[in-house]
N, C-alpha and C positions, 0 to 999 in steps of 0.2 A: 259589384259589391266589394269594398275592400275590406275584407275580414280576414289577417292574415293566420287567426287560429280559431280553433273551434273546438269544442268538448270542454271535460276540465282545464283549469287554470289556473286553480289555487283552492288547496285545502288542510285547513288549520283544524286538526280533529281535537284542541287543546280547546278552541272556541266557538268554534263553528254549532249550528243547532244540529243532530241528527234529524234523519226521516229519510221521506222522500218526495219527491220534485214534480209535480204533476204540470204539464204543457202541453198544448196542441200549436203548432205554428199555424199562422190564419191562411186560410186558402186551402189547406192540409184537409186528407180524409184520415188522421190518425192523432190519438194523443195519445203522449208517452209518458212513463212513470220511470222517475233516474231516481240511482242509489247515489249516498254522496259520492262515489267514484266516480261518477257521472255514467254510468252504464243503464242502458235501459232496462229496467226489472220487467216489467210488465205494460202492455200496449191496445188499445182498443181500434178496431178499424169503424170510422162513422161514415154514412149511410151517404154524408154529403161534407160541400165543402164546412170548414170552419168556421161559423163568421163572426165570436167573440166569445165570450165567458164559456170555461166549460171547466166546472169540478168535480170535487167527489162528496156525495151527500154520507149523512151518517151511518145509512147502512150498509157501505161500499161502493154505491152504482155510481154509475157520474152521469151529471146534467150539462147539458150540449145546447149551442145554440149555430144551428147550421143554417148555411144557406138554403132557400127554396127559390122557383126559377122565377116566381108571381110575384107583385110588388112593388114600391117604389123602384124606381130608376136613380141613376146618376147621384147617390147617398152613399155615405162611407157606416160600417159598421152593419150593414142589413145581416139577418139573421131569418128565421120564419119558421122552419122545427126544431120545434127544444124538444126532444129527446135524453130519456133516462134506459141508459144502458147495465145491466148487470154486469159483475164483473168479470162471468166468459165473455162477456161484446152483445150479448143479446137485446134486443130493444123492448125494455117491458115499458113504457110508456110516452105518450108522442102528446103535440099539442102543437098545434099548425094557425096562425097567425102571421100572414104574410108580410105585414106591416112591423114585427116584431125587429129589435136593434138590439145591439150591443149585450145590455145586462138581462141575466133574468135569476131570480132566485126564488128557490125553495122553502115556505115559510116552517112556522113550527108545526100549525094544524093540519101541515101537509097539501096548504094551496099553492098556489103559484103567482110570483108577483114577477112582472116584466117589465118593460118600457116598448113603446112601441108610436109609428108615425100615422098622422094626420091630414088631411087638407085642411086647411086651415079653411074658414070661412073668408070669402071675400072682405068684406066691408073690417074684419080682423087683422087680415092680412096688409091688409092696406096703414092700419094705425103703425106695424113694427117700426121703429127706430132703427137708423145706424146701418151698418152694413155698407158692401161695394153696392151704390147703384146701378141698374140693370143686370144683377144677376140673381134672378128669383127662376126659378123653373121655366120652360121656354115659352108655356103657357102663362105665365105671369102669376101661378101660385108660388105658395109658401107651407111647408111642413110645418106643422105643430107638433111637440110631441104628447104622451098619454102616458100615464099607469091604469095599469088595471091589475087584481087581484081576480084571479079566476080556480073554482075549484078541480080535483082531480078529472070530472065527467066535464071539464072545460065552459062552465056557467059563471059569467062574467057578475061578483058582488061586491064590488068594490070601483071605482075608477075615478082618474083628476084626470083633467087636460090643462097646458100650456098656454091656449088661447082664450081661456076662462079668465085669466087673469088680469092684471091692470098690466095693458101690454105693455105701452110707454113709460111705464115704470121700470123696464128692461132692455135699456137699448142693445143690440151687438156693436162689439167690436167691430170698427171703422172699416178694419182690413178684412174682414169674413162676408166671404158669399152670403144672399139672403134667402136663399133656399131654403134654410131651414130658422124654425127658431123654436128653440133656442138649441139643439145639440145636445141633450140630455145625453151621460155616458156611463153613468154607475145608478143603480139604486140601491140602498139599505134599510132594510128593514129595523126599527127601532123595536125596543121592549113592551113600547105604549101605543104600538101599531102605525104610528108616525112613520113616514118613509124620508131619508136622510140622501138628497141627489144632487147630481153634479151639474153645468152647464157650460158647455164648451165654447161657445159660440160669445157668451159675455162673462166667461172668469167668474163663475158663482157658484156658489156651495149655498145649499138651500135648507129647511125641512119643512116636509108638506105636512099640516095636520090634518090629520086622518078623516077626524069631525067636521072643520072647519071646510075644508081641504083649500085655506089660502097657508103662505108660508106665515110659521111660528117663529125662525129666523133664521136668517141669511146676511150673506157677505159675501161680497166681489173684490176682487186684489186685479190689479190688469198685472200686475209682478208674475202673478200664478202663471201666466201664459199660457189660458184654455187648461189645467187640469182634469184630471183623469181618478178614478176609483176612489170615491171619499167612500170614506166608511170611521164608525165607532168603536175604536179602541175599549179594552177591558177597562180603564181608568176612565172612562166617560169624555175623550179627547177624540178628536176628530182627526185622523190621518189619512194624505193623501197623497198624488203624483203631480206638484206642479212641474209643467213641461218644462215652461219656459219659453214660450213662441209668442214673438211682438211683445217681448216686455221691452220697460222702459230703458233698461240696459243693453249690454251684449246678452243673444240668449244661453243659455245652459237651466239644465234640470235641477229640481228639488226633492227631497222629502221631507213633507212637514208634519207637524204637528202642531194640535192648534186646542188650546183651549177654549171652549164653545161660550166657555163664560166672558172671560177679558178679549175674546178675539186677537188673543196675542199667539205667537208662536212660542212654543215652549220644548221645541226640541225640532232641528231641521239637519239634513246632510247635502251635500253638494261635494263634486268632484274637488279634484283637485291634480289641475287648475281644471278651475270650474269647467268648462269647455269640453274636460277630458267625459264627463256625464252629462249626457244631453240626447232625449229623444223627444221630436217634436209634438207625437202624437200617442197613441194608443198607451200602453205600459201603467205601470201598477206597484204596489207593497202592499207589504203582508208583517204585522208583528207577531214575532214568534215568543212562543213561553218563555223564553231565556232571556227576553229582553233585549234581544238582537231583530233585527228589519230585512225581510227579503226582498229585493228590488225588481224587476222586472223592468230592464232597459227596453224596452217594447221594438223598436226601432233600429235595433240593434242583433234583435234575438238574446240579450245576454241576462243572465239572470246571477245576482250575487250578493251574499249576505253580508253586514255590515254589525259592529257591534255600535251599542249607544257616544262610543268615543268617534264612531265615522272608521273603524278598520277593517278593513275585506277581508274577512278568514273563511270564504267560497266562493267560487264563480266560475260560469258554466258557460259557452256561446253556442248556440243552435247550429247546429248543422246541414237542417234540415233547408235547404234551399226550395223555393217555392216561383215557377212561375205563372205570374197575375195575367190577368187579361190583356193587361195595358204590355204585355211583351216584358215586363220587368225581374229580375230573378232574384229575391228578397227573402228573409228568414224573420218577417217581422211576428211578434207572439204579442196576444192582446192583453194575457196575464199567465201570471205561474204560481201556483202555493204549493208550500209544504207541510206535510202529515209526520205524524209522530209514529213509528214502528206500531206503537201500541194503541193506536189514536182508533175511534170507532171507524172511522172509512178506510184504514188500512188492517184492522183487524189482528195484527201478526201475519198476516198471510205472507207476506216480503218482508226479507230483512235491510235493515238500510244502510 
């Protein structure tokens, strides 16, 4: 891994947002909480490995999405206890869905909305579009993904699936394995109980109506290249992590911003020179009160904040080296947010 530094690396206390920095490196049994000095204040030890979203809900605890051993095979992003720890590290709450991925989040009413994987039905499987041929499972299925909204005692009252849909109306991307379809990798929950998701596999930003449960609207960019954590902005704008992988140009990353109305961008950031930002997969942003963008280079471990002109005034590289299965020794982070000293999940309890 050529990471020639690690920790801080720049901090602008004239513009930079305070708080502090919550992360767990994926693979990792620990997530950490950095002051902006980059020091870690405060650290949780989890039960299992990492295997995507893990933050801190309003009352202080943080919600975990670890690995479990049951479950899909040969899939990026598995997960299966989502886990709410207190802030000594105690585990006041679990919920074990082996088939569970990437995102899961904590609603208002206090359920639990996830994403999680399928077999598709055959005669379904068989409609998808696009993709490398001969690469569907070695059984010759196809993952589908799900939501489901399940209460605290784990009773499933809510749920959509992926292969309900009008499948050919979603091809994949040419270049992506057909293992799965489509790659869900963010959910959001909206205001009006609509959930706001991402699709990796065909460059699509979606919203599922909650009633309905077909999408209300959507948009595919092949520019996007497989993006990553869409979520809605306090101005009712769509921001998210285009990668950048198989676009139609040279690749390098994005942040955008998207009004849901004109489908235009109305605010985006890129390197410079572009090339210098670029992670192909996982990674994330976060808009902070001040009107500044925390980045999460995923791919990188680096995480650094940006003012609306595109200027770094923080940024942090993980140090945390992690080796995977595959022999690989990586510090890759799936996301990172920052808390307000005085924000309700950090309470004042650390100063930042």
């Amino acid at each position: 891994m050529r990471i020639t530094e690690t920790g801080l690396l720049v901090h602008d206390t004239s513009q930079a947002s305070p708080g502090l920095t919550l992360f767990s490196p994926l693979e990792s049994r620990t997530a950490y909480l950095l002051n902006m000095a980059g020091e870690t204040v405060h650290e949780w030890a989890l039960g299992d490995r990492c295997g995507g979203i893990v933050y801190l809900l309003e009352n202080g605890n943080l919600l975990t999405a670890e690995k479990s051993p049951e479950g899909p095979t040969g899939v990026n992003g598995k997960g299966g206890y989502v886990r709410e720890y207190d802030w000594d590290g105690e585990i006041v709450w679990q919920y074990v869905d082996h088939a569970q991925h990437h995102d899961v989040r904590r609603l208002d009413n206090g359920n639990l909305l996830y994403i999680g994987w399928e077999e598709m039905d055959a005669e379904k499987a068989a409609r998808v579009q696009g993709g490398m041929a001969g690469t569907e499972h070695a059984d010759g299925s196809i993952l589908g993904d799900y939501l489901k909204e399940v209460t605290p005692a784990g009773d499933t009252i809510w749920e959509w699936h992926m292969q309900d849909m009008e499948i050919e109306a979603y091809p994949l991307h040419l270049e992506v394995p057909r293992a799965e379809f489509a790659h869900m990798n963010s959910c959001f929950p909206l205001p009006n109980g609509d959930v706001l998701v991402s699709f990796r596999r065909n460059s699509m930003v979606a919203v599922v109506d909650r009633q309905t449960k077909k999408f209300n609207w959507q948009m595919s960019d092949i520019t996007w290249g497989m993006q990553h954590d869409v979520q809605r902005i306090n101005n009712g704008n769509f921001l998210f992590f285009a990668n950048g992988l198989n676009t139609l140009t040279f690749p390098h990353s994005r942040i955008i911003e998207l009004d849901p109305k004109t489908k235009k961008n109305v605010w985006q950031y890129k390197g410079s020179p572009p090339l210098s930002f670029f992670s192909p997969h996982i990674s994330g942003a976060q808009r902070l009160d001040s009107g500044n963008t925390l980045i999460c280079e995923g791919g990188w471990g680096r995480f650094f904040e940006v003012t609306p002109d595109g200027e770094i005034v923080w940024e942090y590289i993980s140090p945390y080296e992690i080796e995977y299965l595959s022999g690989d020794t990586l510090n890759w982070v799936f996301r990172c947010y920052r808390y307000a000293e005085d924000s309700p999940q950090i309470g004042n309890r650390i100063s930042a």
